[in-house]
C-alpha positions as CSV (number, residue, x, y, z in Angstrom):
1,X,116.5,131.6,139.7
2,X,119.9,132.5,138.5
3,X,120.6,136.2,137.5
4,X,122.0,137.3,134.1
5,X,124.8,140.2,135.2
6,X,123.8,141.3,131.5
7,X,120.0,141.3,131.9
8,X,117.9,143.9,133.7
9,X,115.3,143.5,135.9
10,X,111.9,145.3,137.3
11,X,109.6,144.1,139.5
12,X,107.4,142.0,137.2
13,X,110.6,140.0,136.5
14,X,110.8,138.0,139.7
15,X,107.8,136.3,141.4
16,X,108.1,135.6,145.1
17,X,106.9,132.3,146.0
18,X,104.6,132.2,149.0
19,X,105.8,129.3,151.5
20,X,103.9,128.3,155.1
21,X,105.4,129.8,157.8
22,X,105.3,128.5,161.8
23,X,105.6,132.2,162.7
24,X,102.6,133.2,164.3
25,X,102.4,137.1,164.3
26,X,104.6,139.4,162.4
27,X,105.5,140.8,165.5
28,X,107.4,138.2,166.6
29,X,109.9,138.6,163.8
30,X,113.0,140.6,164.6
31,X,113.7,143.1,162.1
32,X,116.7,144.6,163.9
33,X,120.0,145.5,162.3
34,X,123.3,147.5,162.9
35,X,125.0,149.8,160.9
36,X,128.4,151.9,161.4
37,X,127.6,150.9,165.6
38,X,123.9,152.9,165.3
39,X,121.0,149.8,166.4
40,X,118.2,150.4,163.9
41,X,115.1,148.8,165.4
42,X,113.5,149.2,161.7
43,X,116.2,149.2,158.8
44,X,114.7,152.3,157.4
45,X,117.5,155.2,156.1
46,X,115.7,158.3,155.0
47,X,117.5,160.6,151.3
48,X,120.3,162.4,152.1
49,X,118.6,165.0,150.0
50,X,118.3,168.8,151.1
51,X,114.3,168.3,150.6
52,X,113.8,165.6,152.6
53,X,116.5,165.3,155.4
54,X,117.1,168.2,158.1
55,X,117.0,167.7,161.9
56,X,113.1,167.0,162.2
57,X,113.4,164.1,160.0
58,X,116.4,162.7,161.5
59,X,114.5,162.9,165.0
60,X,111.3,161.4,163.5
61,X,113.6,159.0,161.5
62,X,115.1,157.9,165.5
63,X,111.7,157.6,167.1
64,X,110.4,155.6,164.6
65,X,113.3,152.8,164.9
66,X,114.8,154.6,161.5
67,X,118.3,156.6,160.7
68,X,118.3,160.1,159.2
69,X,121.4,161.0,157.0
70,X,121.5,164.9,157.3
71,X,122.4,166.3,153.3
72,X,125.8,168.0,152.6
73,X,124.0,171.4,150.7
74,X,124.7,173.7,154.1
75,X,127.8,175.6,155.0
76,X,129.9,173.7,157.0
77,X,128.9,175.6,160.3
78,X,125.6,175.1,159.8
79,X,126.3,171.2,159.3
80,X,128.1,170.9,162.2
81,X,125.0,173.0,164.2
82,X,122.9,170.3,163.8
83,X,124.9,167.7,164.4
84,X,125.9,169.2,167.8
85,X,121.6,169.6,168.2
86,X,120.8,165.9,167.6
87,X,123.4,164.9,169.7
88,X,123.0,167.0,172.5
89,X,119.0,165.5,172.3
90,X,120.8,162.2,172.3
91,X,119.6,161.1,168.3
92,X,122.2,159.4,166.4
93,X,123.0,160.6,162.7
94,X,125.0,160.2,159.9
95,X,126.5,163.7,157.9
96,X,126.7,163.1,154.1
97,X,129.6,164.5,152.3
98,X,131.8,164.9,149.1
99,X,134.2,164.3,147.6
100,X,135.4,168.3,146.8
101,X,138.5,169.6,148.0
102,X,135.9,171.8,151.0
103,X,134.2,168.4,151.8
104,X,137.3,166.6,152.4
105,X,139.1,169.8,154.3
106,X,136.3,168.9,157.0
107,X,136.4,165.2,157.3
């Protein structure tokens, strides 16, 4: 199926085909990937949104194979806090930031 750059899509669009498959067990399917030198065992990235990403979820994010981007809306120090926590606890993360003159002074 060729795509129309012009046309938009949603998810009744575009049928998957089902195809037989020697693999056995969905476990033995390797899922892994590797972004920015972080191993995700499951290529999950939670919202870099102030509701949803804070230091719990970028821990919960690690142990489940995952990667938690911490959200910009905090002082700087405060920012910086957690990223000094989740390191010290040995959990990769990713800080968001912007694109205003404060974000960039701190890049």
């Amino acid at each position: 199926m060729r795509f129309d750059e012009t046309e938009r899509y949603c998810f009744d669009d575009v049928l998957l085909v089902p195809q037989y498959s020697t693999i056995e067990s969905r476990k033995d399917i390797d899922i892994s990937t590797e972004i920015v030198g972080i191993r995700l065992d499951t290529p999950i990235i939670s919202a870099n949104m102030d509701s949803i990403t804070e230091e719990a979820m970028v821990e919960a994010m690690y142990e489940c194979g995952g990667l938690g981007i911490l959200h910009r809306y905090s002082p700087f120090n405060e920012i910086e806090k957690r990223i000094r926590y989740l390191y010290s606890v040995r959990v990769p993360t990713i800080p968001s930031v912007g694109i205003s003159v404060y974000d960039k002074t701190f890049i």
